[in-house]
N, C-alpha and C positions, 0 to 999 in steps of 0.2 A: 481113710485116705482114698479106698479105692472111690466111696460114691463120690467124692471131691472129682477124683481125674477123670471118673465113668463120662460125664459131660461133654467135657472138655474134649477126651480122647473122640467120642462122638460127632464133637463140631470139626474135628481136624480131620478127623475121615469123611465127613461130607463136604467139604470145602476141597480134600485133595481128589474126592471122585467130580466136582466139580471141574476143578479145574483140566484134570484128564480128559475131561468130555470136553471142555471147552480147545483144547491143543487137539483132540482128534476133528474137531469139526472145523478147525480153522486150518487145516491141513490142505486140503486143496481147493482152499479158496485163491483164486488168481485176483492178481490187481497188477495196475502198471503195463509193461511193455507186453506182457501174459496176456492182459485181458484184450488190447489191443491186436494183438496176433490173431487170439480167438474171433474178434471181431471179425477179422480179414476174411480169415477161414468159412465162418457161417454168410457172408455176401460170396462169399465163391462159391459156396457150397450152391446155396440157391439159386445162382447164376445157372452152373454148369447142368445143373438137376432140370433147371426150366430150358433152356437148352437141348441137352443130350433129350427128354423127352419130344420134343417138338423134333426134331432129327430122327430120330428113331420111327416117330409114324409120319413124319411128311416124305423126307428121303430113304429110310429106309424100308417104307410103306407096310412096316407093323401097326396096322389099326387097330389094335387091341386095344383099346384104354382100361377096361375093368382089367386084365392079364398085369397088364403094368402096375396097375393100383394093386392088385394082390401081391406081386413079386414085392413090392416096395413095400409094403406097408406089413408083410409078413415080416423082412429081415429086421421090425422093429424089436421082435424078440433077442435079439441076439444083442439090445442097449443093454439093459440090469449090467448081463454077465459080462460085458466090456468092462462097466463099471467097476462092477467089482473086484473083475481083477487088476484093474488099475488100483483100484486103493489098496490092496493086498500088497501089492507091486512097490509101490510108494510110499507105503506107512511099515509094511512089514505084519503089521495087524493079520491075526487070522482071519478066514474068509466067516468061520463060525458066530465071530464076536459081532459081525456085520450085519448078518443076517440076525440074530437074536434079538438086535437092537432096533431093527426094522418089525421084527414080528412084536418085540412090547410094543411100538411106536403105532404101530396098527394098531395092537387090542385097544391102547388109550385113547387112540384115535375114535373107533366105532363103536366103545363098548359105554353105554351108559356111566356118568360120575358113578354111582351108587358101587359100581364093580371097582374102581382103583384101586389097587392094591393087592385086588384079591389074584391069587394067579392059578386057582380052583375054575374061576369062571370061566365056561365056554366061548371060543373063540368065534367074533363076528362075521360069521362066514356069509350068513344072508348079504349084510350090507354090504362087506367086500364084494360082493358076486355084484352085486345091484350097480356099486359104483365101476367096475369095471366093465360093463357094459353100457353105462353112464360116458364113460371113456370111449367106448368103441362108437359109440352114435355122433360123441360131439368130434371126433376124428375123423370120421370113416364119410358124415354126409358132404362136408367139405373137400377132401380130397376126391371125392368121388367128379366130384361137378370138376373141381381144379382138372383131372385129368380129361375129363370129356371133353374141356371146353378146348382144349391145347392144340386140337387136328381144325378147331372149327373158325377160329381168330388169333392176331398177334399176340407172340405172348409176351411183348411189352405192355400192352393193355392189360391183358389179366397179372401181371404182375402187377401195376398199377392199383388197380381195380383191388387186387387181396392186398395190399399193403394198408389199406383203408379200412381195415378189421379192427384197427384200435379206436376209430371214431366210433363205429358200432360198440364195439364193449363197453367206451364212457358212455354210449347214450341208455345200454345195459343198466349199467351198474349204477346211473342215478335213479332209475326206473323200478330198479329190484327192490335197489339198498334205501326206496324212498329219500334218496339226497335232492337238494335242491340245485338248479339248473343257475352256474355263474356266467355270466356275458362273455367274456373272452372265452371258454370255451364254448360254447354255443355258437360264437362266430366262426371261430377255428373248426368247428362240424361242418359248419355251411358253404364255408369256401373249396373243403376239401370235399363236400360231396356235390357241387356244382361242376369241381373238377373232374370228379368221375363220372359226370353226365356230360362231360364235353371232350372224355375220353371214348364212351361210349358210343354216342352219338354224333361227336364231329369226326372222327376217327374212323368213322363204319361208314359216313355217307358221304365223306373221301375217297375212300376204296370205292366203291361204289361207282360214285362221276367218273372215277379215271378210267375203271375198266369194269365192261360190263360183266365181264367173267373173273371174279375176282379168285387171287390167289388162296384166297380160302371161302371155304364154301357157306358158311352162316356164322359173318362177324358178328352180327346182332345179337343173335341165342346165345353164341361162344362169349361175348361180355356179360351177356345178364348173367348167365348160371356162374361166371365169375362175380360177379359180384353178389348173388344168391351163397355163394360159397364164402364171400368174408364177411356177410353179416351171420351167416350161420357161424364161424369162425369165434369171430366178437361177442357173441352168446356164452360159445363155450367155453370161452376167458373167465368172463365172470361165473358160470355155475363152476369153472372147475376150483375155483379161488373160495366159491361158498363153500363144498360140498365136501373136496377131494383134496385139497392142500392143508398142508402140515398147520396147526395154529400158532406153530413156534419157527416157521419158515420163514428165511428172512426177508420182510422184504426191504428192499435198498433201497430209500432214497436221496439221503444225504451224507453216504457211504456207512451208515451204522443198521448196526444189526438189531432187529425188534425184539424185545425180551418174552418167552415165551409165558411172562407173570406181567403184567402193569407195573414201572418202578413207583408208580403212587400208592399200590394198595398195600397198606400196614397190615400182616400178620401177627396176631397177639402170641400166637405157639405157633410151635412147628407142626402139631396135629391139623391146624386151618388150611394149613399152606398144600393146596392141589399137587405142586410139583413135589412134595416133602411126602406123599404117598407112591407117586412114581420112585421116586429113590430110592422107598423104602420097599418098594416091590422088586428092585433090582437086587443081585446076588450080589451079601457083602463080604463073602471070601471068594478064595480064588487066585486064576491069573489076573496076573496084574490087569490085560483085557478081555477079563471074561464075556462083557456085553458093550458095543459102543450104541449107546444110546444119548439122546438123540440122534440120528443117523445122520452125515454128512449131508450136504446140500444139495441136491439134485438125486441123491439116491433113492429117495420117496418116489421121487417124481418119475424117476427111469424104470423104477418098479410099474406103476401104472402105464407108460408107455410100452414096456416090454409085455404086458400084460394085454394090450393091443394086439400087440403082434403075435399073441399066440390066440388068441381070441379071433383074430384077420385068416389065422390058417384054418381052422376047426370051422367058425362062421359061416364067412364068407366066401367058402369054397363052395358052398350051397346053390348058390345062384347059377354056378356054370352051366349045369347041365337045361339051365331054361331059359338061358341065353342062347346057345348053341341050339336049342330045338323051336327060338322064335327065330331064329334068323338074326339077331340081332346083331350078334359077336360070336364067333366061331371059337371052339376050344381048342387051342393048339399051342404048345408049348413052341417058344422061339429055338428053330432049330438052326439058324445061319449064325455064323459066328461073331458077324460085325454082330448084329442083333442081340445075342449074347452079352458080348460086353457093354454093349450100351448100355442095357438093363441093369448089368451090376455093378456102370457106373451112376447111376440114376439113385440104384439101392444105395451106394457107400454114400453120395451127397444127402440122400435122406436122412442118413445115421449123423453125418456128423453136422447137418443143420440142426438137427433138434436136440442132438447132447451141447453144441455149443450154443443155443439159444439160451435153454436152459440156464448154461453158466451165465451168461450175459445179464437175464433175469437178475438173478442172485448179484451182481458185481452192482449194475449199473440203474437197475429197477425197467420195470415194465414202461413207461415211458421214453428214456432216451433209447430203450433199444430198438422200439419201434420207429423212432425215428431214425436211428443211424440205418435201420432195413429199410430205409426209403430209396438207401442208394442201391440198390437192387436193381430200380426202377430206370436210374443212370446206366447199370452195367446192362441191363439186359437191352436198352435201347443202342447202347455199343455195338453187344454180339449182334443183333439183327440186323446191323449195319454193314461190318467188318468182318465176322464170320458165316451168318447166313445170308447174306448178300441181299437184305430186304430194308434196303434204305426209302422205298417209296412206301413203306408202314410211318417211318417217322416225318409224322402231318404236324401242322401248325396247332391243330387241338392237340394231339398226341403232348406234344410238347408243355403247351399252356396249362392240359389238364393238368399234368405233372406238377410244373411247378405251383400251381394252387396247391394239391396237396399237399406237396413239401413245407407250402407255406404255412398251413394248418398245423403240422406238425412242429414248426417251427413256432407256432403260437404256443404251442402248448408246455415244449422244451423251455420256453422262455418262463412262462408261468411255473413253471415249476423250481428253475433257478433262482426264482425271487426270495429273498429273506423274510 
């Protein structure tokens, strides 16, 4: 009798630790009036971030740019552990069972097929080390130029100009992943990068005519290095999708989740079955949540993000002292108070751009959220109008380039809504 129920009792314990995983991961996933909200949130966030930085070194004449990028891009450390204690917060879940499930998630992730299962195997520390410095390059050379450029031109241009990081990734990702080039996106490239050449270039030789002493002082370099900053951007889309994302991460394109197995490929046993070695490598007594594995959505991700920001503090602190002694940028921590909080409003918009992009990824896919961040492009040509009182930035290109891009982007959204 017992080898009759031994089975059975077996497929009912792997279908209810199934199912558990599946109720912890679908935990906080937003959809609806949620995802919407978030939406809001991540266009404001980058609104007031592109903003409050261009404030900060134009009126309130902290020229710092590397200082800023370091303050910012250090409090990325402090994503994970938000994280986490949100889902601790929300599920009740220990913070233990979280982490456990992110440390299997890794070893499956980097460790050779040949090790599954084995939980004897040494853990992939080379590769982790490699890819998060892999992180720190495809993060760190973008934002660098993003901030440079902020003192040098408007920053409805360079919000323009980086918005246009997802045409660069599909010109990536047919090039890597040897895909074949279709016409309507190829069109939707061209329109949108003629528009950022008539952002660049009609937009700067405006400023220009009108006054010879223009409100900023090298529109021309301040759009190229923005735009050298989102096609380095769009690079690091697609490596990070090769190299450094989950294989069972979802991605969203028609509201369903990708199965972390093919549903076409038939397993003869459970011994073939790749996932049916991860399960078996998880603890099968215990608390009820002894390990959530696979980890919720976005917490891979915030993992390597925070992983940034500690890497941005130890790193890239490096550079101070040969900045300060070429003359370039002087070391000085901001000691006025407006000053201050600028910065650590710049910092809280960096945090919750990139934890709500994140979610948006996951809800709505890499596509329309690049397009709903187009309206960025809207908002920020707002504030330079209404709050920075620089209504003679929004030019007849300014304008036109925009809506070319939008309209690319709009090609593509359309393409993808097709049956």
């Amino acid at each position: 009798m017992d080898q009759v129920t031994s089975p059975l009792r077996r497929s009912l314990t792997h279908e209810s630790r199934r199912s558990r995983r599946s109720q912890i991961l679908d935990r906080p996933r937003l959809g609806g009036v949620a995802a919407v909200a978030v939406f809001i949130a991540v266009l404001l966030a980058f609104t007031i971030q592109s903003d409050a930085t261009t404030y900060v070194q134009s009126n309130l004449n902290f020229k710092r740019p590397y200082m800023l990028f370091y303050i910012g891009h250090s409090s990325f450390v402090l994503l994970f552990p938000l994280h986490l204690l949100y889902l601790v917060t929300v599920t009740g879940i220990p913070a233990r069972a979280y982490l456990s499930g992110l440390w299997t998630s890794l070893r499956f992730q980097l460790s050779p097929p040949s090790t599954f299962g084995a939980r004897e195997a040494p853990f992939p520390w080379p590769k982790l080390t490699s890819l998060s410095f892999m992180m720190l390059v495809g993060v760190t050379g973008p934002a660098l130029l993003w901030y440079a450029s902020v003192p040098l031109t408007s920053i409805s241009d360079i919000t323009a100009l980086w918005n246009s990081n997802a045409f660069w990734a599909y010109l990536f990702t047919v090039k890597l992943n040897r895909m074949s080039f279709e016409r309507n996106k190829v069109f939707a490239v061209a329109i949108a990068s003629i528009g950022a050449l008539a952002i660049v270039y009609g937009g700067s030789a405006s400023q220009v005519v009108e006054n010879s002493v223009s409100r900023y002082p090298a529109p021309i370099l301040g759009d190229f290095m923005a735009l050298i900053a989102s096609i380095w951007y769009g690079l690091f889309q697609v490596l990070y999708k090769k190299f450094i994302a989950l294989p069972n991460d979802p991605e969203i394109l028609h509201g369903q989740r990708a199965p972390l197995i093919p549903n076409d490929i038939d397993f003869s046993t459970e011994d073939e079955d790749p996932e049916h070695d991860v399960e078996e490598a998880l603890p099968k007594e215990g608390p009820l949540f002894d390990e959530v594995y696979p980890p919720p959505f976005g917490f891979h991700s915030n993992f390597f993000i925070s992983t940034v920001g500690l890497l941005t503090i130890i790193v890239m602190a490096i550079p101070f002292p040969f900045l300060d002694y070429m003359g370039w940028e002087e070391f000085a921590w901001p000691s006025e108070r407006s000053v201050i909080i600028a910065i650590i409003l710049i910092a809280s918009m960096g945090l919750i751009f990139n934890a709500g992009f994140m979610i948006l990824l996951g809800i709505w896919g890499p596509v329309i959220t690049s397009v709903g961040g187009l309206l960025t492009i809207v908002l920020v040509l707002l504030s330079d109008v209404f709050i920075l009182g620089a209504g003679d930035e929004v030019t007849f290109w300014s304008l036109t380039g925009s809506a070319m891009i939008i309209g690319g982007f709009a090609i593509l959204a359309f393409d993808l809504m097709r049956p």
